[in-house]
C-alpha positions in Angstrom: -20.3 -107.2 -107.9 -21.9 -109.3 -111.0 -22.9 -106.0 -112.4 -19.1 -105.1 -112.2 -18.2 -107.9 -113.7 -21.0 -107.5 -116.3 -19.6 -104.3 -117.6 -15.8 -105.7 -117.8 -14.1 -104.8 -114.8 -12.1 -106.8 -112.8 -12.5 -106.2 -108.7 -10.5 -108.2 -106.7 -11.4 -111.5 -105.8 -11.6 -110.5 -102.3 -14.7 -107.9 -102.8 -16.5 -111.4 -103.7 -16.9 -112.7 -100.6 -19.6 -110.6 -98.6 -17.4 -110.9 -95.1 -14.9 -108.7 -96.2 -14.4 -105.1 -96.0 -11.7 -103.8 -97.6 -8.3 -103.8 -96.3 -8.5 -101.0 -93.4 -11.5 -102.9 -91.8 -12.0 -106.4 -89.6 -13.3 -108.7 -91.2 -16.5 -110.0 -90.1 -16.3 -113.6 -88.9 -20.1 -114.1 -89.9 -22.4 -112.0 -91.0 -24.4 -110.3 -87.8 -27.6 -112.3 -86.9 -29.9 -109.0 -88.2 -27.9 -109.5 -91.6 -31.4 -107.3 -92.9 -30.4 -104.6 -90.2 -29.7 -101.2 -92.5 -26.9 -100.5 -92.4 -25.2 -103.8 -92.4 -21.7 -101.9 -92.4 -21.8 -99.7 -89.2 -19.8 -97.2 -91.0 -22.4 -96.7 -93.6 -24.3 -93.7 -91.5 -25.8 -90.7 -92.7 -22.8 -88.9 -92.9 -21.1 -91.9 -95.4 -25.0 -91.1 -97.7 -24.4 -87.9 -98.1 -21.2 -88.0 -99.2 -22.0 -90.8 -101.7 -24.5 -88.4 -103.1 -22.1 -85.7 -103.4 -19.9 -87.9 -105.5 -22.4 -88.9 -107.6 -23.9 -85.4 -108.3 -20.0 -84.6 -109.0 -20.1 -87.0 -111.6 -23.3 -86.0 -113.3 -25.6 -88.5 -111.7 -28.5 -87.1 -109.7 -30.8 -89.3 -107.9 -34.1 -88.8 -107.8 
């Protein structure tokens, strides 16, 4: 989030606070006990990867 801020955009206040999710998700209460557990977000699986790399090569960035 600071680097978004950084470059001059504007999230919403909300995405500042690390217990939130977004609007279609529960909000955690605290963050889980193995807060260095990978993925913290349960969503965040393999499939979720792959499909941020996809978007990323579709936008000309290819990670190494």
């Amino acid at each position: 989030m600071t680097e978004m801020l950084n470059r001059g955009y504007k999230p919403n206040e909300n995405w500042l606070n690390p217990l939130y999710r977004g609007n279609n998700m529960i909000p955690y209460k605290s963050l889980p006990i193995e807060a260095s557990t990978y993925p913290i977000y349960p969503e965040h699986d393999h499939n979720y990867l792959i499909e941020c790399i996809q978007n990323l090569r579709k936008k000309g960035i290819e990670i190494k």
